[in-house]
Each structure stands twice: as structure tokens, then as C-alpha cells.
C-alpha positions in Angstrom: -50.1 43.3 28.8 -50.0 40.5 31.6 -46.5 40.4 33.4 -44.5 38.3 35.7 -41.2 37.4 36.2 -40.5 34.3 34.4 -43.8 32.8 33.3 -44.6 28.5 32.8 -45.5 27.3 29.4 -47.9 24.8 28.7 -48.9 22.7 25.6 -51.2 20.1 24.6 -51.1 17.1 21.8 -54.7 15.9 20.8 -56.2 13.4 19.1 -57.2 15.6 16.3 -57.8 19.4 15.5 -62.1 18.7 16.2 -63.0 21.2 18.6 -66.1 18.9 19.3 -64.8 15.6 19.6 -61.1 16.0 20.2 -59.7 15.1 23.0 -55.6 15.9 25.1 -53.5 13.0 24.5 -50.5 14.6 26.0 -49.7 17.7 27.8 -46.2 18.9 28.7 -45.1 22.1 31.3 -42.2 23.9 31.3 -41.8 25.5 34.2 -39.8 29.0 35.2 -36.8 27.2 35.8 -37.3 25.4 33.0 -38.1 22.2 34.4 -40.0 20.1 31.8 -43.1 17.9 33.0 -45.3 15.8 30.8 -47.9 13.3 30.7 -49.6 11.0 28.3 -53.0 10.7 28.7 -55.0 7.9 28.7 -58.6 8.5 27.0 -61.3 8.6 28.5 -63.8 5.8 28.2 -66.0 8.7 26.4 -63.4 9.9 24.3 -63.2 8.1 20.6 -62.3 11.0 18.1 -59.1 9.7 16.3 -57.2 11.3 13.7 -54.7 9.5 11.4 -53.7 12.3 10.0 -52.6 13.8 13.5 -51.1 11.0 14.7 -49.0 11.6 11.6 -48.0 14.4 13.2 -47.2 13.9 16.6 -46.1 10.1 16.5 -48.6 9.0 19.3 -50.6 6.1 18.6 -53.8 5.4 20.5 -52.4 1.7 21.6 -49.9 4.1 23.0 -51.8 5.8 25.0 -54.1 2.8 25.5 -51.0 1.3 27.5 -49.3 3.9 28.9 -51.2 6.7 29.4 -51.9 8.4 33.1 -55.7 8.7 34.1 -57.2 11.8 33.7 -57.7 12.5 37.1 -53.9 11.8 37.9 -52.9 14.2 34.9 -55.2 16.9 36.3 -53.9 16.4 39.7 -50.3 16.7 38.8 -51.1 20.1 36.9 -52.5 21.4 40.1 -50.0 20.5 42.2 -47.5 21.8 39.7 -49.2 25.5 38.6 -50.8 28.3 39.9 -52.0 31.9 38.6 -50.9 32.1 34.8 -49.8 29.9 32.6 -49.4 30.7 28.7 -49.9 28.9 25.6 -49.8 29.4 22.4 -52.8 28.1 20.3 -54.7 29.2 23.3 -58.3 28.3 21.5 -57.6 24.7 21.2 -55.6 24.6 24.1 -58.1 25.9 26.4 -60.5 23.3 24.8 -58.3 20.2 25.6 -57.4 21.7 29.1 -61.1 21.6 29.9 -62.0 18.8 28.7 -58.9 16.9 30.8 -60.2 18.6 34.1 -64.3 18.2 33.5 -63.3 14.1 32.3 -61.6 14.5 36.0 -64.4 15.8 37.8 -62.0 18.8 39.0 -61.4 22.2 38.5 -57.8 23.9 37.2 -56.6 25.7 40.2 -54.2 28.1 37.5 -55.4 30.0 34.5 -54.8 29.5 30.9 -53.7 32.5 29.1 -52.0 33.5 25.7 -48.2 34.0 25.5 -49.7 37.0 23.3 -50.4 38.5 26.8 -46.9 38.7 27.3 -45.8 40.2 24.4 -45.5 44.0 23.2 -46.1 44.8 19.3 -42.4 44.4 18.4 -41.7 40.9 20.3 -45.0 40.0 18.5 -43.6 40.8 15.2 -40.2 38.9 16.4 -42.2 35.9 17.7 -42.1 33.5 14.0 -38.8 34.1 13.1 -37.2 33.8 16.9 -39.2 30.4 16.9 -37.7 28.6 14.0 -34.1 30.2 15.3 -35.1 28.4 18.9 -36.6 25.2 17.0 -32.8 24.5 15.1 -30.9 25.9 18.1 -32.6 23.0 20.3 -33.2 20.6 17.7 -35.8 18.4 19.5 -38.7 17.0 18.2 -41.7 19.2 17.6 -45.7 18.3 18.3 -44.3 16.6 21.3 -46.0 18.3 24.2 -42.7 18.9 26.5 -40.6 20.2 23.6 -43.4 22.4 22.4 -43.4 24.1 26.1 -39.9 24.5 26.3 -39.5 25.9 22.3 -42.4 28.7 23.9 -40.4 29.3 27.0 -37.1 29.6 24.9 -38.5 31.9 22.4 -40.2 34.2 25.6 -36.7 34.3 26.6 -35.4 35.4 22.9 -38.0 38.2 22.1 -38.0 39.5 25.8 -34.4 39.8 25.6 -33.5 43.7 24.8 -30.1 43.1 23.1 -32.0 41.0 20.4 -32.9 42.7 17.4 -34.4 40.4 14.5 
């Protein structure tokens, strides 16, 4: 089990669940402090998978990010400036996937490490995990699928199942 003090979330929207052709569309931190950071991403000229279905989801269309969307290379910049050593996710297959395509469309390597908020979790906080979620979901009531809120839902429930005076 991978520990540090307080760790930083990160999450990623994409254009579709394609783990050929999809690509990041937005990416949100939140930090130890819980600072939230977050960034649409304008495609790449390569990038053309689009999912209807996902935009469904998330609420971003591609005119959307067409308009006002950072550069990749600007996204990736800010993430290095922003993290260092871990930071955790929570779909970390398809998050992994979007986070290198953003920095290989940027021509630049992630200076942090992408790593599973399973890493920080012992067998009973992993058991606590769903239900703490939805409990953390109504008790912030933000929008989910939005990369920001989805980074600070992960960092609020970290803070519910690590807590020792919770028992679910």
C-alpha cells in the first residue's frame, strides 16, 4: 500500500470509452489542499473519435471544445507545473490511456505518476469505497462526469474511508 500524507486526485473526461481512438477532452486536479484545477482540451488535429453517447454524459460538445479548449501542450504544461510524485485516479486504465495520449500529442513527458486510489486503500476502506462515494456525491451535490468535480468527489471520499471514526 502507497502512502502519503494527503494525496492529489486527478480525473479525465474523454471523447468516448475507445481505448484506441479516444481521446482527453477535459482533465480536472484536486490538489491536497483541495484546490480544484481543470482544463478543457482542445483536440488535437489527429484526434476525431466522437461519441454522442458520451457527450450525453458529460455535457461537453466538441464545438465546445473546438472554441474553448487549451492546446495540448499548454494542458500538459500546467499538469507539470502543478504535480509531482503520485497522483491517484480512479478508472486508472482509461485514465492512464487519456493522460498519455495528452502528453505524447504534446511532445512531453509527465513529470508525476499516475497511480490507483486502490493503492491507497486497505481491504476495509475498499469495501467502504461505493457506498462512502454516493454519501460524498449527495453531500456535495455537484455535477458528476465533470473532470474537477470528479477529482474532488475522489479526494472527499479518501478523506471519508481514511477517517477511523467512520464505520459504514
Amino acid at each position: 500500500m502507497i502512502t502519503e500524507p494527503i494525496p492529489a486526485f486527478i480525473d479525465f473526461e474523454a471523447s468516448s470509452l475507445d481505448l484506441i481512438a479516444s481521446y482527453p477532452i477535459e482533465v480536472g486536479v484536486c490538489m491536497p489542499d483541495r484546490t480544484l484545477h481543470s482544463w478543457l482540451i482542445e483536440p488535437h488535429v489527429l484526434w476525431k473519435d466522437w461519441s454522442e453517447s458520451a457527450e450525453q454524459i458529460h455535457g461537453i460538445a466538441r464545438a465546445t471544445l473546438l472554441s474553448e479548449g487549451s492546446p495540448v501542450s499548454e494542458v500538459a504544461h500546467h499538469l507539470n507545473q502543478l504535480l509531482s510524485g503520485y497522483v491517484y485516479c480512479d478508472a486508472w486504465t482509461f485514465d492512464s490511456f487519456w493522460l498519455y495520449r495528452l502528453f505524447r500529442a504534446a511532445g512531453v513527458k509527465p513529470g508525476f505518476q499516475l497511480e490507483s486510489v486502490s493503492a491507497l486503500l486497505d481491504a476495509r476502506q475498499v469495501t467502504q469505497w461505493p457506498s462512502a462515494r454516493r454519501q460524498v456525491i449527495a453531500d456535495l451535490d455537484v455535477p458528476v462526469h465533470r473532470a474537477a468535480n470528479d477529482a474532488l468527489i475522489l479526494h472527499k471520499t479518501w478523506e471519508y474511508v481514511s477517517a477511523s471514526d467512520h464505520a459504514l
